[in-house]
VEXVEXRO-121674 format. One record per residue: x negated, y, z of N, C-alpha, C, O in turn; residue in one letter. Coordinates in steps of 0.05 Angstrom, whole numbers. Example, Ala and Ser with C-alpha at 12.3 -4.5 7.8 and 13.67 -1.06 7.14 Angstrom:
% residues 2
<rec <-264 -114 156> <-246 -90 156> <-264 -66 156> <-285 -66 169> 'a'>
<rec <-257 -45 142> <-273 -21 143> <-258 1 157> <-268 23 161> 's'>
% end
This chain:
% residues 128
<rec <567 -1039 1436> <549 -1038 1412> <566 -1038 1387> <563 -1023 1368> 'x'>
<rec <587 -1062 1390> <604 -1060 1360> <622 -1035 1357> <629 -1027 1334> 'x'>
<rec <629 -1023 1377> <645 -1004 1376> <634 -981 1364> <646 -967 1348> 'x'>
<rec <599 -975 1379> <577 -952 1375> <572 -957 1339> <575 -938 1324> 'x'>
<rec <568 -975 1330> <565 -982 1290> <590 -974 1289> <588 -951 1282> 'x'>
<rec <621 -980 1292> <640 -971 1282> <645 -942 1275> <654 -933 1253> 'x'>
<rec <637 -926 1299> <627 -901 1304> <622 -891 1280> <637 -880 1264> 'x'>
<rec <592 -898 1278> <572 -891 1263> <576 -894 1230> <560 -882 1215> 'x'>
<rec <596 -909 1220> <605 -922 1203> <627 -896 1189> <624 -885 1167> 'x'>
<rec <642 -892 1203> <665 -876 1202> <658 -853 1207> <675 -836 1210> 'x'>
<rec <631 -844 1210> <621 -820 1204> <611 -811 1183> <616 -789 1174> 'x'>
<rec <593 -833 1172> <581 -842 1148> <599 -836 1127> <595 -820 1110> 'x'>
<rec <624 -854 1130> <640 -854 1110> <647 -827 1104> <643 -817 1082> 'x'>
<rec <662 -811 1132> <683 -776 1121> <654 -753 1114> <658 -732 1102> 'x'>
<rec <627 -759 1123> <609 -743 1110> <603 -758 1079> <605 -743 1060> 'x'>
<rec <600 -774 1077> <601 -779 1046> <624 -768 1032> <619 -754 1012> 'x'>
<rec <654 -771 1039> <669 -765 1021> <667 -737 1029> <675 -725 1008> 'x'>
<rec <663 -723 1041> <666 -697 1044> <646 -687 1018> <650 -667 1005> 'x'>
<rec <624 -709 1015> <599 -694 1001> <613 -697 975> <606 -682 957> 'x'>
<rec <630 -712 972> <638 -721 942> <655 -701 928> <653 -691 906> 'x'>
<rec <682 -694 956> <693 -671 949> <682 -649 947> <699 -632 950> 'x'>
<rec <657 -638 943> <637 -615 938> <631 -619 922> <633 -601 904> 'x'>
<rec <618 -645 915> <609 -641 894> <626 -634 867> <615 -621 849> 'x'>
<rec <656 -645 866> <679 -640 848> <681 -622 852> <683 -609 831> 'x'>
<rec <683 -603 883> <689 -574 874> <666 -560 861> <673 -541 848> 'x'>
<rec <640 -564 860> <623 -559 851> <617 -559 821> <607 -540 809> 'x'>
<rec <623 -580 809> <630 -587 779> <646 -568 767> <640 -554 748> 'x'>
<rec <672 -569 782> <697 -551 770> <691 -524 766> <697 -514 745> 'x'>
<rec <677 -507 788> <669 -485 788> <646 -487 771> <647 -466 759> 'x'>
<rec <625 -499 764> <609 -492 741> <624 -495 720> <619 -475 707> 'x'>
<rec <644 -510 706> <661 -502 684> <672 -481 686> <668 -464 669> 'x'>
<rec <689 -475 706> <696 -439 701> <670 -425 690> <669 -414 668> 'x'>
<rec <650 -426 710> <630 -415 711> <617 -410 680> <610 -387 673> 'x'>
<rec <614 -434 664> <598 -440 640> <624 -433 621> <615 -430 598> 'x'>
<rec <648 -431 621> <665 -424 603> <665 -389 597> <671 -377 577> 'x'>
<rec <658 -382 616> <659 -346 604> <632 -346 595> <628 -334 574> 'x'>
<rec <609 -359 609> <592 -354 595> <584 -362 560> <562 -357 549> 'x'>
<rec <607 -376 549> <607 -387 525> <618 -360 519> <602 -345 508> 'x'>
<rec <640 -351 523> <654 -325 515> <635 -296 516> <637 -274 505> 'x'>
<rec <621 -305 530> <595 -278 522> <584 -281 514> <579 -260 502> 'x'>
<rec <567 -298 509> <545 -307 495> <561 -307 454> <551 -297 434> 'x'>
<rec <580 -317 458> <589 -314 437> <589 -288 421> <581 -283 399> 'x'>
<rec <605 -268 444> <610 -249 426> <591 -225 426> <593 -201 422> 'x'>
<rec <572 -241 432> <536 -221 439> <522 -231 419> <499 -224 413> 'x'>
<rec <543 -255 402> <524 -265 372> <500 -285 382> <482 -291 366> 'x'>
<rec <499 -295 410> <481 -310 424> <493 -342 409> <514 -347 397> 'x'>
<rec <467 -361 418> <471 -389 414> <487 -398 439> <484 -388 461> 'x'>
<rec <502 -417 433> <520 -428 461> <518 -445 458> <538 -457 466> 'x'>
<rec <498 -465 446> <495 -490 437> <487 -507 467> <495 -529 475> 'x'>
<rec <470 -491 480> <458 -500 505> <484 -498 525> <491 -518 538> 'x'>
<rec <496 -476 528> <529 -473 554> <542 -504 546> <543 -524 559> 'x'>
<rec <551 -499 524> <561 -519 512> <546 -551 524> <558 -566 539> 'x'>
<rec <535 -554 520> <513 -584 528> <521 -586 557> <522 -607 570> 'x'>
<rec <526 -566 563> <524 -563 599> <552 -566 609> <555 -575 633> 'x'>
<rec <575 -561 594> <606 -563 602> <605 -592 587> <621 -606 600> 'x'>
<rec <595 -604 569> <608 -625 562> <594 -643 586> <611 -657 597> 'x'>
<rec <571 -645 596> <556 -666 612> <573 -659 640> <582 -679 652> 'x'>
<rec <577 -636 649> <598 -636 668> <625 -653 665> <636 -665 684> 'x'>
<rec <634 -651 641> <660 -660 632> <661 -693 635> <678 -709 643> 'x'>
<rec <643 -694 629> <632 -725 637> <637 -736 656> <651 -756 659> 'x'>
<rec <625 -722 674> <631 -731 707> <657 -730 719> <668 -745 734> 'x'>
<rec <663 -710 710> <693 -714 714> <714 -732 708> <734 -737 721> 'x'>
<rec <705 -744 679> <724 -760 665> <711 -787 681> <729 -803 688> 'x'>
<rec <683 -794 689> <680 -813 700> <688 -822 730> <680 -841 743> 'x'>
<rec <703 -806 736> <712 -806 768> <739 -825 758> <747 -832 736> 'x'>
<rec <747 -828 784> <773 -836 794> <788 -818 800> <782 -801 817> 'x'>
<rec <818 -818 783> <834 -799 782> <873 -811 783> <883 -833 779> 'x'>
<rec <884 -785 789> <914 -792 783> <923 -789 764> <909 -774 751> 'x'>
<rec <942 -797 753> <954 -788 725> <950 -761 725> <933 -753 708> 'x'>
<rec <964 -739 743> <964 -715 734> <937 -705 729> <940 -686 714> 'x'>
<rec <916 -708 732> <884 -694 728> <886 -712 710> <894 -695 694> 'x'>
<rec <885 -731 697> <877 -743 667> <895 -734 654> <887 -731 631> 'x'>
<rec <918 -726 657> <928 -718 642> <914 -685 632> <912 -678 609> 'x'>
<rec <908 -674 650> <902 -642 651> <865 -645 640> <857 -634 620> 'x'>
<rec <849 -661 656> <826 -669 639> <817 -676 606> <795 -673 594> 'x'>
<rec <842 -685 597> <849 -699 563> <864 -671 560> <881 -676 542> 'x'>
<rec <868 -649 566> <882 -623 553> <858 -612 545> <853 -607 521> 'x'>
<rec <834 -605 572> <808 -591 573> <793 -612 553> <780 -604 534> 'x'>
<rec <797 -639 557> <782 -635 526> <790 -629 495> <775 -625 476> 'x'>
<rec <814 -629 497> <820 -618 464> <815 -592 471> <807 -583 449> 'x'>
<rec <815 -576 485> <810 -545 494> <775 -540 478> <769 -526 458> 'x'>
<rec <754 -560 498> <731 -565 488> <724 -569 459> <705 -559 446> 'x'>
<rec <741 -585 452> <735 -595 417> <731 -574 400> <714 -571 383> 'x'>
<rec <753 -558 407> <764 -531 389> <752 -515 393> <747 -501 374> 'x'>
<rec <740 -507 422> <723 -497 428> <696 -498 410> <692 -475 400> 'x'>
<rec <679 -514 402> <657 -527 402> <658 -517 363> <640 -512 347> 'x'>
<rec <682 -519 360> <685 -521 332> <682 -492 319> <673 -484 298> 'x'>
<rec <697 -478 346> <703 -447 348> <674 -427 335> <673 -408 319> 'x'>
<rec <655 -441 352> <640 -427 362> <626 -425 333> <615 -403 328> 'x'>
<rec <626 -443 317> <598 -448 295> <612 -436 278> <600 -440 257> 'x'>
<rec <638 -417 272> <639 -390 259> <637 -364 264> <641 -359 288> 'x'>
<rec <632 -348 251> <611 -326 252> <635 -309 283> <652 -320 297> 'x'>
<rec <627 -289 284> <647 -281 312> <653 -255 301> <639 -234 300> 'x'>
<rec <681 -260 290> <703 -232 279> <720 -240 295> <725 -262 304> 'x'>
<rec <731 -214 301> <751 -208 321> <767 -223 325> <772 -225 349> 'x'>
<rec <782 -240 309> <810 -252 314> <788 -278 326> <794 -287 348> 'x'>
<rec <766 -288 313> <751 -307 321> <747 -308 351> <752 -328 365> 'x'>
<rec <738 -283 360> <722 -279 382> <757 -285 403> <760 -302 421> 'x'>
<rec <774 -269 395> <800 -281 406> <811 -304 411> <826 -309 430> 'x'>
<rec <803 -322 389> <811 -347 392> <784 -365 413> <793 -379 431> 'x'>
<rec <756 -364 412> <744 -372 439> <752 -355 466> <751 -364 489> 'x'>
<rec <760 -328 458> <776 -318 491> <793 -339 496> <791 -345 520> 'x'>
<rec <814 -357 482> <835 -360 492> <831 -382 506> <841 -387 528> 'x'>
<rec <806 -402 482> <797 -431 497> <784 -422 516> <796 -429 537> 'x'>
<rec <771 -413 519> <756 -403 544> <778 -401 577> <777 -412 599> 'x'>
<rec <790 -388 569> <808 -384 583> <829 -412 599> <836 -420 621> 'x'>
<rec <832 -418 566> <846 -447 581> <834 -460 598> <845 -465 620> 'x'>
<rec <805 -469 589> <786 -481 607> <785 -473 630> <789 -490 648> 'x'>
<rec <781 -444 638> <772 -430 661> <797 -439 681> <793 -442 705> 'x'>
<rec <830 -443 667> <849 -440 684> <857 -469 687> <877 -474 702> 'x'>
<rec <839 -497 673> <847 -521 682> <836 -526 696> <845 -542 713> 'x'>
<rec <810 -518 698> <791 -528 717> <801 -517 743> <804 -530 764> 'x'>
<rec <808 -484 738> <818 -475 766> <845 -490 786> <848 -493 811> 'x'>
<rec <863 -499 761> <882 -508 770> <872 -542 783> <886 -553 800> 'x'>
<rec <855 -550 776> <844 -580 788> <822 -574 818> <813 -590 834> 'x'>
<rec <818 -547 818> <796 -545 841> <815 -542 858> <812 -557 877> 'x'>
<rec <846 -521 859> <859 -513 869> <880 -536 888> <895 -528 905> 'x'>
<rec <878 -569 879> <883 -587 890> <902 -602 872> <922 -614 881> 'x'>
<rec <896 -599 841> <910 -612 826> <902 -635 816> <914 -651 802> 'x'>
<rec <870 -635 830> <857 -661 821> <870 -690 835> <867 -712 824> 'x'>
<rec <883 -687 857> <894 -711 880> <868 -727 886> <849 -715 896> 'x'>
<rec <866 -755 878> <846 -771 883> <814 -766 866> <794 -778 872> 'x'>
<rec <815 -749 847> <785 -750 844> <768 -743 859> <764 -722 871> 'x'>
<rec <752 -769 858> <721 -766 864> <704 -778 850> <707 -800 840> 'x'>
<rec <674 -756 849> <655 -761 830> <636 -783 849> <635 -788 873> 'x'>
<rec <623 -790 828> <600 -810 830> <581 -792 840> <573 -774 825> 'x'>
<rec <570 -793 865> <546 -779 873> <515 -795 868> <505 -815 879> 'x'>
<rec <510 -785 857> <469 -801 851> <448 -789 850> <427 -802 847> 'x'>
% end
């Protein structure tokens, strides 16, 4: 019987963390995901006020996880990426403009990639 709960226990556990690591890869890929869509929306003269709402509340979760130096370190890049971003956006969209959200955009798209890609080490998100 104690052996059959141990079992059951240690199943519990690698399906939860399994669920956790999805869900992080899940997060990461909606920031790629929501970062070009800031870059079109932008340069379609659209509001990105809403994309935006949606990468920072992601960003959240991420920063609220448990991590290694190297992803906080690369997390605290994506947000000065975000800041500038955010700042980017609320001028009108001329070319060199629209270039400079390509570029944040870009950064974003390639930290997040680089943290899905297994640069994150120990993060895991809070599942609720």
């Amino acid at each position: 019987m104690k052996k059959s709960l141990q079992s059951i226990l240690f199943t519990l556990l690698l399906g939860s963390t399994a669920l956790i690591a999805q869900d992080t890869s899940s997060l990461l890929q909606s920031e790629v995901r929501l970062s070009t869509q800031v870059l079109h929306s932008y340069r379609a003269h659209h509001s990105t006020a809403g994309t935006l709402k949606q990468m920072k509340a992601i960003h959240r979760k991420l920063h609220a996880a448990s991590h290694d130096a190297e992803s906080a370190n690369v997390l605290r890049y994506l947000d000065l990426c975000l800041a500038r971003l955010e700042k980017a956006v609320h001028k009108s969209p001329t070319p060199s403009q629209i270039e400079k959200v390509g570029d944040l955009t870009h950064e974003i798209r390639e930290g997040s990639r680089y943290l899905s890609a297994g640069g994150m080490g120990t993060l895991t998100v809070a599942v609720r």
